[in-house]
N, C-alpha and C positions, 0 to 999 in steps of 0.2 A: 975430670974432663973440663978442657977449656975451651970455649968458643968468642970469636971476635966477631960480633956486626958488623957491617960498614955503614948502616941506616942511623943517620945521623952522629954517627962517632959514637956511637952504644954499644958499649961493652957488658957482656954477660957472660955469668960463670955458673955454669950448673952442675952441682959437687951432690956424689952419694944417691941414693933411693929410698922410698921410703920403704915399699912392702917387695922390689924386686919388680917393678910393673911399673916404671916411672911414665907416664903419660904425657905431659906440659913438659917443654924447655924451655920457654917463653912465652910471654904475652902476646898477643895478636890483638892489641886495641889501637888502632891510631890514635893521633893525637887529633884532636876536635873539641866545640864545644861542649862542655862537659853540665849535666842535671843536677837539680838539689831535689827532694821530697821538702812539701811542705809542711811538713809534719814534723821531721828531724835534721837533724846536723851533717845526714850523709851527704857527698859528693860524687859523685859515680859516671865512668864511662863504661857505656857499651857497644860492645860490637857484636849482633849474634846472639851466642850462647856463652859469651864473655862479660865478664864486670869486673873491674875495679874499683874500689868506694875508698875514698878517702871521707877521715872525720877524725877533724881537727878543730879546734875554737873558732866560730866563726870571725871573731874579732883579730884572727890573724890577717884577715883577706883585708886589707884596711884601703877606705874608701879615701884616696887623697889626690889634691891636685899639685902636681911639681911643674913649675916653668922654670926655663931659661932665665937668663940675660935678657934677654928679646919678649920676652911672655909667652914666649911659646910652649904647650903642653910637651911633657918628656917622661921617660918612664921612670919607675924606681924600683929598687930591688932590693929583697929581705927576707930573711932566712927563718925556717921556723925549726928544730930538731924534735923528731915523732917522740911521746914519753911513753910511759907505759898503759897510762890513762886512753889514750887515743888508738884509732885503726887505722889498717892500711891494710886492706885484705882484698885478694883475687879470688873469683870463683868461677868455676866453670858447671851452665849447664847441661842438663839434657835434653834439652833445648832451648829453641831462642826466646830473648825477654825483652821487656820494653819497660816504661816508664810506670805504665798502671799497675805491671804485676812489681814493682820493687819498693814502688811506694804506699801498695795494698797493705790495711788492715789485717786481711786472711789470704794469702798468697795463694795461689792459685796451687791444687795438690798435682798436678801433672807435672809439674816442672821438679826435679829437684838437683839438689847440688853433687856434683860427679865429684870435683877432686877445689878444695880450698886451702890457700897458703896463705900465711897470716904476718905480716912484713914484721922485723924486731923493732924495739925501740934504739932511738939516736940514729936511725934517718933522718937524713936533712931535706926538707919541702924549701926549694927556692923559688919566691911569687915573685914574679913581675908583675908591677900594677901600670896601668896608661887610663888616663879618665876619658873618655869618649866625646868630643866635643860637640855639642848640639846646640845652638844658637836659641833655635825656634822652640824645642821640649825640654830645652835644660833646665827651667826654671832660673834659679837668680843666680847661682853658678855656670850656667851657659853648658851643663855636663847632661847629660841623657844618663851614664850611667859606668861603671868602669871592667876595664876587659885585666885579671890576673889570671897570668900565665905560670904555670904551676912547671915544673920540673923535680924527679925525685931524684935525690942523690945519695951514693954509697948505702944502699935499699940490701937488707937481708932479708926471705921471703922463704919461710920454713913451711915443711909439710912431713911429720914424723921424723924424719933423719933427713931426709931431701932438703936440699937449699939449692935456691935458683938467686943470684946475686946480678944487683946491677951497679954499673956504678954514675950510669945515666939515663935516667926514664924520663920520655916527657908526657906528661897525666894529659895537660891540655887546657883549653881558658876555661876557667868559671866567671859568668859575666853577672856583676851585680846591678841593681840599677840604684842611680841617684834618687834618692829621697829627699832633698833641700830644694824645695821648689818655692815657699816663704808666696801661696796664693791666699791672700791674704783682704778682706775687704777694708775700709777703712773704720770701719765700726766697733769701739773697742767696749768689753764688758767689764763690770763688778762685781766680785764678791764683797758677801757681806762684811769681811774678814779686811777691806778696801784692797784686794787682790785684783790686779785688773788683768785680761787673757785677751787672745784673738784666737778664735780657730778655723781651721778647715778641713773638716775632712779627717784625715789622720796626724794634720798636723796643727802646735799652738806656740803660740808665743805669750809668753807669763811674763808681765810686767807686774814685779814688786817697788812700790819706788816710796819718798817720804812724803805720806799722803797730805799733812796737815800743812808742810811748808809747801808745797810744789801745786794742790788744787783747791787752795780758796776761794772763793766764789765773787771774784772781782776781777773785773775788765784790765788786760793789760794795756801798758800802751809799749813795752819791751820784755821779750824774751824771760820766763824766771830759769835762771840756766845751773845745773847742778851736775857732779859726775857720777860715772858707774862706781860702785866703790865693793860690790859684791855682799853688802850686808843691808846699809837699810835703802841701796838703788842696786838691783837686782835686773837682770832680763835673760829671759831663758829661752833657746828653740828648744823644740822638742817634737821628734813624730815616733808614731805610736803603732803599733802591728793592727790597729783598728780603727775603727771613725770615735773620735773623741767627745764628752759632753761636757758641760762647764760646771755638770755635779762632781767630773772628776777635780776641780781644783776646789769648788766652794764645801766641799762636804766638808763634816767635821769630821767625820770616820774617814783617815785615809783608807783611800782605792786601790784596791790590788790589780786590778783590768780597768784595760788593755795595756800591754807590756810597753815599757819606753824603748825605741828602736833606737835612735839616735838623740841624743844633746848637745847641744850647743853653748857656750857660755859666754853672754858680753863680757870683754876685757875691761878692765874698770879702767878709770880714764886719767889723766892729768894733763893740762896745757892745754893744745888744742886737738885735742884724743878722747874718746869715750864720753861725748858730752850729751845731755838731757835738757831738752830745750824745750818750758810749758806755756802755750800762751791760750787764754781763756777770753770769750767772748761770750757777749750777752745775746740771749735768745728771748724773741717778745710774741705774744699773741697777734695773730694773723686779725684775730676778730675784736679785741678787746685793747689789743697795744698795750697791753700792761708783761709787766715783764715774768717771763712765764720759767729760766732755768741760763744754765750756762752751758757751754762747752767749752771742753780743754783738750786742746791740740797739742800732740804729744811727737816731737818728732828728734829724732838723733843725731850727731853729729860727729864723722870721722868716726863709725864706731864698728869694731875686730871682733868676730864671732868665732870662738875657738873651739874642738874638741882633742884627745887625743891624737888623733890622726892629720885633721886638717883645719883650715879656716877659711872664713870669709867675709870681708868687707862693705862696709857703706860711709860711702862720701856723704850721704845724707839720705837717711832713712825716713817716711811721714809714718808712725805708728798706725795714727788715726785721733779720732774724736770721743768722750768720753762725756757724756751729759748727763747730767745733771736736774733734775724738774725740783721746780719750788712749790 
């Protein structure tokens, strides 16, 4: 048996039965924003007594900013093929569900599952990603957070002998939010290790840099100016699925929590790129005028923060201050 859509140019083929009592010939979810549990990797729309769950790597849904010519934000587009490893399963139940009972511990025993079809592997999931532009809560990226738009294609969707084929579904956005927001005081720490960090929150930035040449304890009158070079001048973003402490970078026993969500990596530098720029001043007693410690002002220059996915820049970056008591 063959049937054409005309909703949205979706085509569906629904071939054979399972038990002789074929029920579903299609999906009935529109396309909308789409839920994640916080607990797992599923994706799931619903409508009703309808689910669809996608679960797939989250690191497909990739958080990136693409502009123009112009700088103007734009989408982009990228293919994922479902493997064996992964889901793509509809179920229908007896009746309607929401968010609490999908992402409950102990599901709720009234509801159960009437008829589930289970999509093959080599579907192809096509995201479209666009970053959301927010001026005011984008943090240093000016991004709130990003809308991917999900479409399934050439989807086989088995239930005993029953197969309901598409060869265009559209799932719907999954909206992530932007986590680079770099709120950051100017106050920078030490480990004993002379590891220096800033943090807030869930997020830090890890300055490794060459302690001995770069914060001696003498007054500049210019700049001591050194580049990223990824070994012994280091700088790292970093945010975390939790509020971070500064026993996670100074312990000697590495830390297994809170999980790293995102990384960032300064591009090491050459010319007038990736540069390190330390100037140090003397600090005196308020009471006594005698000279009481230093500060070292640590600030960047021209310098490209990269991950996989995306990047972001500084024309010039202030670290912060790093003191010192005698």
């Amino acid at each position: 048996m063959k049937r054409i859509l005309g909703f949205i140019g979706l085509l569906v083929f629904v071939f054979g039965c399972d038990d002789g009592d074929l029920s579903i010939t299609t999906f009935n979810l529109p396309s909308q924003n789409l839920n994640k549990c916080s607990d797992n990797t599923f994706i799931y729309n619903v409508n009703g007594n309808e689910v669809l769950l996608l679960d797939i790597p989250l690191s497909e849904f990739k958080n990136q900013i693409n502009k123009d010519n112009e700088g103007n934000i734009i989408s982009d587009t990228y293919t994922y093929v479902l493997t064996e490893n992964d889901k793509l399963i509809y179920r229908l139940y007896n009746g309607n569900v929401n968010s609490s009972f999908l992402c409950s511990d102990f599901p709720s025993s009234e509801l159960v599952v009437v008829e589930e079809w289970k999509a093959l592997a080599g579907a192809i999931i096509e995201i479209t990603t666009i970053a959301n532009a927010d001026s005011e809560n984008g943090g240093i990226l000016g991004v709130s957070g990003y809308t991917h738009h999900i479409v399934i294609k050439e989807v086989i969707f088995t239930k005993g002998n029953g197969k309901i084929v598409y060869e265009e579904y559209i799932f719907g956005n999954y909206i992530t939010s932007n986590l680079v927001k770099f709120n950051f005081s100017d106050v920078v720490q030490k480990c004993p290790n002379n590891l220096l960090y800033k943090l807030d929150l869930k997020e830090s930035l890890v300055v490794q840099l060459d302690y001995e040449h770069l914060f001696p304890n003498e007054v500049t009158s210019t700049p001591r100016v050194t580049y990223i070079n990824g070994t012994t001048n280091r700088i790292i973003y970093k945010v975390f699925d939790d509020n971070i402490t500064g026993a996670y970078f100074c312990s000697t026993i590495p830390q297994t929590s809170p999980n790293v969500v995102e990384e960032w990596y300064a591009q090491n530098g050459e010319e007038d790129s990736g540069i390190i720029e330390v100037t140090t001043e003397a600090v005196y007693d308020e009471v006594t005028g005698n000279l009481a410690g230093y500060i070292h002002h640590i600030t960047l220059i021209n310098v490209l923060f990269y991950n996989s996915n995306s990047a972001f820049h500084f024309g010039g970056y202030y670290v912060g201050g790093y003191g010192v008591e005698l």
